[in-house]
N, C-alpha and C positions, 0 to 999 in steps of 0.2 A: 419545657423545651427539650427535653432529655427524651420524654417519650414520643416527640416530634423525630427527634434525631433517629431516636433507634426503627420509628418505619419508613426514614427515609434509607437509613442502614439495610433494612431487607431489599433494597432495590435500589443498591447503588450502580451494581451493573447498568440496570435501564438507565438511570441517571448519566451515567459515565459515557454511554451507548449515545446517548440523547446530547451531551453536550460535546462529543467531537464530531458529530451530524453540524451541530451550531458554530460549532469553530471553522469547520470544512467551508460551510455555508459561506460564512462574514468573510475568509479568506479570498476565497473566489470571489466577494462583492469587493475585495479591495484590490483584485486585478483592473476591474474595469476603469480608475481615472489612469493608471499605467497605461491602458491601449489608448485611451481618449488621449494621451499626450505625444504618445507613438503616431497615432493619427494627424495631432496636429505638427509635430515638430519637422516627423519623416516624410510625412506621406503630402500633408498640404502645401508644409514650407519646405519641407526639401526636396520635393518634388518624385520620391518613390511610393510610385502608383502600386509598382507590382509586390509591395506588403499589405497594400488595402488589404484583396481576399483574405491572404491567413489570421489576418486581424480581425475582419469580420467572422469567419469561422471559430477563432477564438471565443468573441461576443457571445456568440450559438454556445459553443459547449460550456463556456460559463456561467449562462443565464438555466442551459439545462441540471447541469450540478448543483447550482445553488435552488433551483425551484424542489431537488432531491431531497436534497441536504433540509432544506427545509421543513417538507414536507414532514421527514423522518422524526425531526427534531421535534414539532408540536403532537404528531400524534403518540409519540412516545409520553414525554411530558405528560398527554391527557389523558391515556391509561394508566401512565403510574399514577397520577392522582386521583383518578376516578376510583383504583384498588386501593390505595391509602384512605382517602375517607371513607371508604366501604368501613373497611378495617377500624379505622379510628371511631367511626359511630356503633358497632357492633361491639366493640370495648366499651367502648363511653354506657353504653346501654346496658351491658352487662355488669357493669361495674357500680353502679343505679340501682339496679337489682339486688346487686349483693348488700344494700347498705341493710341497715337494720329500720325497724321501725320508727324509732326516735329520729332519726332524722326525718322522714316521709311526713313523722308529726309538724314540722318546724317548715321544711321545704315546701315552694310553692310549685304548683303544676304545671303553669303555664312557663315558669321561669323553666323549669325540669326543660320543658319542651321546646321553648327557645335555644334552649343549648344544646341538644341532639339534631335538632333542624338549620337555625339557621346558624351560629358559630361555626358549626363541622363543617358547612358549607365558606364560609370564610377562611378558615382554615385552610381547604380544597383551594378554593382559587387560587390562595396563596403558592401553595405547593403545584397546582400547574401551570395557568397562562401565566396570573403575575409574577411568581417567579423565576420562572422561564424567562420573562421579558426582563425581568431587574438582572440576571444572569449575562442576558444578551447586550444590554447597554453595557453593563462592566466591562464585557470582554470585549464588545465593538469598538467601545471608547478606546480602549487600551492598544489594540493594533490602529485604529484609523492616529492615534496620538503619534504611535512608533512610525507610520506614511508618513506623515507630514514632519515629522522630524526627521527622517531622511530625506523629503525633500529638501526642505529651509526650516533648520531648526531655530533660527531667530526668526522667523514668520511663524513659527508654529507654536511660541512662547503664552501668544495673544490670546490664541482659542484654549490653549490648558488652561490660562487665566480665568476665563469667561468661565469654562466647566469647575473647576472648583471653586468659582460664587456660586454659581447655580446650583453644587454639591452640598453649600452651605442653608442657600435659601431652602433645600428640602430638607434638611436634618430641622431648621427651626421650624417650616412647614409641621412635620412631622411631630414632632412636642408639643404643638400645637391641636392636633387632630388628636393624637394620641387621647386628653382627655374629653374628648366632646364622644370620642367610638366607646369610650367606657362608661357613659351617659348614657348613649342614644343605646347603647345595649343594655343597661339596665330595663332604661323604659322602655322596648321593645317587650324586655320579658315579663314587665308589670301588664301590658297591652297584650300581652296573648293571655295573661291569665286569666285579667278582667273577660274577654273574650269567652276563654274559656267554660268560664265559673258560672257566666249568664247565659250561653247555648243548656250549657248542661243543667239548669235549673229555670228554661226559659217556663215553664208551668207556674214556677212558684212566685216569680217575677210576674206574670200576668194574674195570676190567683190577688197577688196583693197590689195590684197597679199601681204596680212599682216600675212600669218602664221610662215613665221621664226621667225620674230617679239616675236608673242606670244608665241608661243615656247620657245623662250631664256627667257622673263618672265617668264613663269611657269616655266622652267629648274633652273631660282637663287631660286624662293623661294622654287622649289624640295631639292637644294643642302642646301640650308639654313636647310630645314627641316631634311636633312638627318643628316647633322652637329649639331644639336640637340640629334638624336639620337644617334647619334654616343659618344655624351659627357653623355649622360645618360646612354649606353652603360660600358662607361671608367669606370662610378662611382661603377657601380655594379661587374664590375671585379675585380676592386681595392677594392672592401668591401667582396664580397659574397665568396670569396673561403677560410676568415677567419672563416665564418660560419661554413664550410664545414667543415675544417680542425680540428678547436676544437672540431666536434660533433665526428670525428672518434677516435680524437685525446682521448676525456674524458675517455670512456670505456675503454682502453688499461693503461692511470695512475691510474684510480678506481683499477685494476686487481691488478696489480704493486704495491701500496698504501694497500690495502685491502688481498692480501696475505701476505704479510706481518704481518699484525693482523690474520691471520689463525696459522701464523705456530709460533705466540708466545702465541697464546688460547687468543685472544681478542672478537674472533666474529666467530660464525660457520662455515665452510664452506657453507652451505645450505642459510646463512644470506648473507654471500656474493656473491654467484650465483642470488640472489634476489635484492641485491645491484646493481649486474653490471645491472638486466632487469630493473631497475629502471631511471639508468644509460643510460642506452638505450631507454629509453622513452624520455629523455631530449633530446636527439640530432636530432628528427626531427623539434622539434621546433625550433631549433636553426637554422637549414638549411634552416628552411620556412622563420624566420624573416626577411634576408633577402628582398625574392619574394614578401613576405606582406607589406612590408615596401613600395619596389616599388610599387607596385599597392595602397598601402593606399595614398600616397603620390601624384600621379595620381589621385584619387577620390578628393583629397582635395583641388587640382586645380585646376578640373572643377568645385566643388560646389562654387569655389572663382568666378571663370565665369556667372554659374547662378543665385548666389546672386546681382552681378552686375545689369543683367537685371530685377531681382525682385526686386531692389530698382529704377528702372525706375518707373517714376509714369505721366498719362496722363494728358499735357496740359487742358487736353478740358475735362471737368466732370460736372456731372450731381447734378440738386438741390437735398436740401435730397425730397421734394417735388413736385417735376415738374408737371406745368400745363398739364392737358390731356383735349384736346380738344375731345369733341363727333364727329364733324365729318371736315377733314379739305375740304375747300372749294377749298383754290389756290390761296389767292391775297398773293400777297410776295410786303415788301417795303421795301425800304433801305432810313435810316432817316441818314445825312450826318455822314456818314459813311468813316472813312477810317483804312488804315490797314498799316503796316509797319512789315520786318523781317527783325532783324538787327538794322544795321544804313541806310538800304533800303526800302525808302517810297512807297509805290505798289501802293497803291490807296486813295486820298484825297478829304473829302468832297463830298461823292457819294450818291446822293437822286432820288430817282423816285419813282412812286406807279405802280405797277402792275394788276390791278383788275382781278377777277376772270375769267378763258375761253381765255383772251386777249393773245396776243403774244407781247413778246420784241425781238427787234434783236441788238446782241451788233456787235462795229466793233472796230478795232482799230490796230494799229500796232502789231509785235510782241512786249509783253512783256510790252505792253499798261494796263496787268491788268484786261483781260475779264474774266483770268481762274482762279482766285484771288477772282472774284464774285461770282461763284460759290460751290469754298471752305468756302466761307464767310457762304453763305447762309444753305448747307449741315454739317457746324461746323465743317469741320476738321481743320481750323483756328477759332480764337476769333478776332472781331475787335477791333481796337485797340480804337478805338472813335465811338459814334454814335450809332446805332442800325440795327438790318437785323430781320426785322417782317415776320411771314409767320401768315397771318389771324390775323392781328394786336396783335400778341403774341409774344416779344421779343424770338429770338430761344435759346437762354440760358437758356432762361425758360420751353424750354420745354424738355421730354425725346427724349433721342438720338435716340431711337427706335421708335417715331410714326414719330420724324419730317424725320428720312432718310427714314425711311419705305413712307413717301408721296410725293416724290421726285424720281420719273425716271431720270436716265441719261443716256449719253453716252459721253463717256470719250472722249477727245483729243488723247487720247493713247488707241487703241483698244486692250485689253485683253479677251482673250479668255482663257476657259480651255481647258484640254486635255483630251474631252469627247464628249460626241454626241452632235450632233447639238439642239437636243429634249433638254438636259439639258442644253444648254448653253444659249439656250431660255427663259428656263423654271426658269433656275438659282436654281436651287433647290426645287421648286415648283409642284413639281409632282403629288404629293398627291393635293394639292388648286388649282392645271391648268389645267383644260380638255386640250384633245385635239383641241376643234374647237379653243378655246383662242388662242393656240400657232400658228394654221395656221393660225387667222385671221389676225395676227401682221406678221406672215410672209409676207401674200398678202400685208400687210399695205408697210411694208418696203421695196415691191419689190424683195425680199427675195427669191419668192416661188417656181418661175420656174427654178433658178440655185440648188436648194437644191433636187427638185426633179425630176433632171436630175442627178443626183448620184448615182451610184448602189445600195446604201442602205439609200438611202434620209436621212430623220430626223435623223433616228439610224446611220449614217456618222459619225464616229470617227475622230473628228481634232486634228492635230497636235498641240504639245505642243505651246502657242500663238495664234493660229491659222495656225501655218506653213501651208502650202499646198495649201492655199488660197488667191486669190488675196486683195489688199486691199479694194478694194470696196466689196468683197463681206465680208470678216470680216465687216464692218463698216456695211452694212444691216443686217448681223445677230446682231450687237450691237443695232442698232436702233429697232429689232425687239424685242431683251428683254427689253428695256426699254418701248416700246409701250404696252408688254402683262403684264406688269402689273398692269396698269389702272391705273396710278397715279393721283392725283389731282397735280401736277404741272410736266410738264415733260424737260430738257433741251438736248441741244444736241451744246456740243464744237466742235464745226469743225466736223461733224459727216457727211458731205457729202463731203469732201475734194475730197478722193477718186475715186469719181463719176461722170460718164460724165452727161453732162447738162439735158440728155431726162430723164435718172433715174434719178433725181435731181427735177428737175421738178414733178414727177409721184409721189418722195416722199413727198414734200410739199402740194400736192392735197391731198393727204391722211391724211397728219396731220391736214388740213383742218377740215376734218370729225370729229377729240376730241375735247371735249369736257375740257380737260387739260389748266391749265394755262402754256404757252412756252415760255420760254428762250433760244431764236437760236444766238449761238457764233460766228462768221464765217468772213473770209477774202473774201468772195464770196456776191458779189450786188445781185445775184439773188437768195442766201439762207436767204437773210433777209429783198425784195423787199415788202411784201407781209406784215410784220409785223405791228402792230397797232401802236408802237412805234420802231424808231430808236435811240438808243444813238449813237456817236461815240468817242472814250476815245482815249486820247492824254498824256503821261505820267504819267497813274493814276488819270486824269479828264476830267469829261464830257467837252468836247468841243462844241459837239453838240448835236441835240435833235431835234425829230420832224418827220415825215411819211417821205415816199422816196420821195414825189413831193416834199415836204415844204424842204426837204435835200437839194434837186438839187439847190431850185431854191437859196437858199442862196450860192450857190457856194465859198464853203470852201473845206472840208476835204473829205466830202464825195461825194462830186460832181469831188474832182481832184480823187478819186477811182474809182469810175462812170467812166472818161474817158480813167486811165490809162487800164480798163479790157474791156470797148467796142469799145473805140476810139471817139466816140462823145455822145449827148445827143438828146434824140428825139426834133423834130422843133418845138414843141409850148416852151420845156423850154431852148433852145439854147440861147435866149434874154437874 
């Protein structure tokens, strides 16, 4: 609520602007049973004709004022709210962004995206039409209550009676609804994720004809969610047609109640013609309360939603100080080092020096802890012991933005956007990457003759992932963004899986040529033959250490991998 208040706080003026438009407005609409009474009291029964006109001209500029007034007040309203949840979803997104990994592990997507999309938009309504409108019943009510208690304030006892039961039926309303919009927005966000999670993997769903399957999934949490609606449904018919009912109902016992005081000389007739439009000013409110009730009630269970995530706060944060290095060089060291999530130990006691320009090759089983090191190192984990130096600077110490920004990767998991090949390259860099930059990392990664064998080369729109694209040729566009950025250290996790042996080959010559310090991850002898050092990690430790000859010849771990992927070993280290 607090960060609700404070963007409503930037734009009080509008607000303030917007709600004497609304009071101007309702003012002017409570001229009109005044005239209607002058009309009938003066003009019909007392027989002064010649105030008709000025009365009727009054009619005219009151109906133009208030059609003003009006006017000003909603469209104000709908631009401050349209720049509020502008604002409010560019924070919310941002603030997403800043979390750390460990959450992203645990968070669902679809949930993520439910609450960026539709809450923010509940929110919105909130803060423009229906608040607006809950605004306008408040303060209509309040002057049409003070008319009719200047007319006959014991006539006017009967309708404040009626509005606070009706005040009451929407508070319990409201308690009501309140936990079925905390429901219906959960399963909303389980139904966008299911959604989500089988667009984005409809291949592997059809690969294993698996669509009935998922179908009947998404079909319970459809019923689920419709059986939500449907009890939130119940509540509004079993409440809102009292609304109804009493707002047709008032006017007709006001008549009833109030001629009666006519025909014993208690109150004009002209008084009571103004009484009843007074009368009749109250029962839209009453009809609305209702509909405002539900939608207020809606807004305030998605703000319950994205307070949730604005009290998510990121693991991994920066000094108020952070070292800035002038320029990074590329030695990385890991001073024994380990890491654990959970009651599950990843990595123990894990030490090596990296020097500048050098290459490392990690190897190890699945799940051995190679891609652990690399989270280590880029901070989306903290170690749990130990230290992870880039340029003998603890990386905790430094800001998140020069140490990621000096750090090319390429992921284990190739992501793509759903864009051209030129930005997917370029990663956003358009404006700081010539064009020869982006071809030259094309050539590098082998890249350059499948992309520009395309009808529309670089500008080539890929599918969302990469759909449409083999996996090896994703994994050379991936390695070619990580190449055109020139980093001072560059890694690559399995980043030639995909790739038969001759591109394989072509790409490690080319990496040759940086100047980069490398970190090659890889279940493949010949992606990390070539490197100045080999580790090989065995349950989250180094087992082994040492160049591929000095590997072989100890014939351990990496010499029984050596055979199980060639079959033997060349004849000088066979011995």
């Amino acid at each position: 609520m607090k960060k609700i208040l404070k963007y409503i706080g930037q734009y009080w003026y509008a607000y303030l602007f917007a709600i004497v438009c609304m009071v101007t407005a309702i003012l002017l609409d409570m001229l009109y049973p005044l005239i209607t009474r002058s009309i009938v009291d003066d003009v019909i029964l007392g027989g002064k004709v010649q105030l008709l006109g000025g009365l009727l001209r009054a009619i005219v500029v009151i109906g133009a004022g208030r059609a003003i007034g009006g006017y000003l007040k909603e469209f104000t309203f709908d631009v401050v709210s349209i720049k509020i949840a502008a604002k409010l979803r560019k924070d919310l997104f941002a603030h997403i962004e800043s979390l750390s990994m460990d959450y992203f592990n645990d968070a669902n997507t679809g949930e993520l995206m439910a609450r960026v999309k539709d809450d923010v938009d509940a929110v919105w309504n909130a803060l423009g039409y229906v608040g607006m409108l809950m605004i306008e019943v408040a303060v209509h009510v309040s002057i049409v209550l003070y008319c009719m208690f200047t007319l006959n304030w014991r006539l006017a006892f009967f309708p404040l009676g009626v509005m606070i039961l009706m005040g009451i039926i929407a508070v319990f309303m409201e308690q009501k609804l309140d936990g079925v919009y905390e429901s219906i927005s959960e399963e909303n966000a389980k139904l966008t994720a299911i959604a989500e999670e089988n667009l984005a993997g409809v291949r592997t769903v059809k690969a294993f004809t698996r669509e009935k399957f998922e179908i009947s999934k998404f079909l319970s949490h459809n019923q689920r969610y419709y059986d939500l609606n449907m009890q939130q449904a119940k509540i509004l018919v079993r409440y809102y047609p009292i609304f109804q009912f009493t707002g047709k109902l008032l006017p007709v016992v006001m008549v009833i109640i109030g001629g009666v005081q006519v025909i014993h000389g208690e109150m004009t007739l002209g008084s009571l013609v103004a009484f009843i439009e007074y009368c009749r000013n109250c029962v839209w409110p009453m009809e609305m309360l209702g509909w405002l009730t539900n939608d207020l009630s809606s807004a305030v269970a998605s703000l319950k939603k994205l307070n949730k995530i604005y009290r998510q706060k990121s693991s991994i944060s920066e000094q108020e100080h952070p070292v800035a290095l002038k320029e990074v060089k590329g030695e990385v060291s890991f001073e024994h080092v380990s890491f654990a999530r959970g009651n599950q130990e990843i990595l123990k006691d894990i030490s090596f020096t990296l020097s500048q320009g050098k290459t490392l090759g990690i190897m190890g089983a699945t799940g051995a802890g190679k891609t652990s090191m690399v989270n280590l190192l880029m901070r989306f984990f903290d170690a749990e012991a130990g230290s992870v130096k880039l340029d003998g600077v603890d990386v905790r110490e430094l800001s998140l933005k020069q140490l990621r920004s000096s750090i090319g990767v390429v992921m284990q998991d190739v992501f793509l956007f759903s864009d051209t090949i030129s930005e997917n390259i370029r990663m956003g860099q358009r404006k700081t990457m010539d064009s020869h930059a982006m071809l030259h990392a094309a050539e590098l990664a082998q890249a350059r003759r499948f992309i520009e064998n395309m009808p529309k080369t670089y500008e080539t729109v890929v599918g969302e992932r990469g759909v449409g694209l083999s996996g090896g040729q994703k994994q050379r566009i991936s390695i070619a963004r990580a190449i055109a950025k020139h980093d001072p250290v560059l890694i690559l996790d399995d980043s030639t899986s995909a790739l038969d042996m001759e591109t394989e080959h072509e790409i490690q010559k080319a990496l040759e040529t940086l100047d980069s310090t490398k970190i090659i991850i890889a279940h493949r002898i010949s992606a990390v033959r070539n490197a100045d050092e080999i580790i090989f990690l065995e349950q989250g430790r180094i087992k082994e250490r040492g160049t591929h000859e000095e590997l072989l010849q100890k014939q351990g771990l990496y010499y029984q991998t050596y055979l199980a992927q060639y079959g033997n070993v060349p004849g000088e280290l066979a011995g």
